[in-house]
C-alpha angles and dihedrals in degrees: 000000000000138000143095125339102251101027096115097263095139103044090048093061090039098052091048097055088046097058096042087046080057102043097073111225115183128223126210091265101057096251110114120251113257132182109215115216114258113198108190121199121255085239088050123139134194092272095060079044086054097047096044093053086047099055087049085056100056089058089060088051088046084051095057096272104142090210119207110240093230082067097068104046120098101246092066095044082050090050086042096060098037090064087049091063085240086291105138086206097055093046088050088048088052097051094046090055088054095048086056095058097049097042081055088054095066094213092106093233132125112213138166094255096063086068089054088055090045 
């Protein structure tokens, strides 16, 4: 997420993992769901993006969430923030959403199309 210092960047993703982490979402194993917090470095690249997401991710496959392998390369993190405008709350909205979804299903797997539903 970009813009200027001041603008609020910071409490709007914040505010938003807070109120995800409270709303109790329960995985298929009987955990609830949790998005951990990922502060990136100013000097940050892509690939620090890419790791960090990955690292996320592997809390939702620690929590029962079979996770489809296509998930964690980096030409679906790039797609996926590409849809989100580069706007890391719009692309957490996004996974939430498909997290949701898969978490609904029952199967305990975490697949592409559940971002096409989202």
């Amino acid at each position: 997420m970009t813009g200027l210092s001041g603008s609020g960047k910071t409490a709007e993703i914040s505010d938003m993992l807070k109120r995800f982490n409270a709303s109790v979402v329960s995985m298929p194993g009987g955990q609830n769901a949790k998005f951990e917090r990922c502060v990136l470095e100013a000097k940050g690249s892509w690939k620090d993006l890419d790791r960090k997401t990955l690292h996320a991710l592997g809390h939702a496959i620690s929590a029962g969430l079979d996770v489809d392998g296509n998930l964690l390369k980096g030409d679906f993190l790039h797609r996926l923030t590409t849809a989100g405008a580069f706007r890391c709350g719009l692309v957490i909205d996004m996974v939430v959403d498909a997290v949701a979804l898969a978490v609904a299903r029952k199967d305990g797997r975490f697949e592409r199309p559940d971002f096409v539903v989202a």
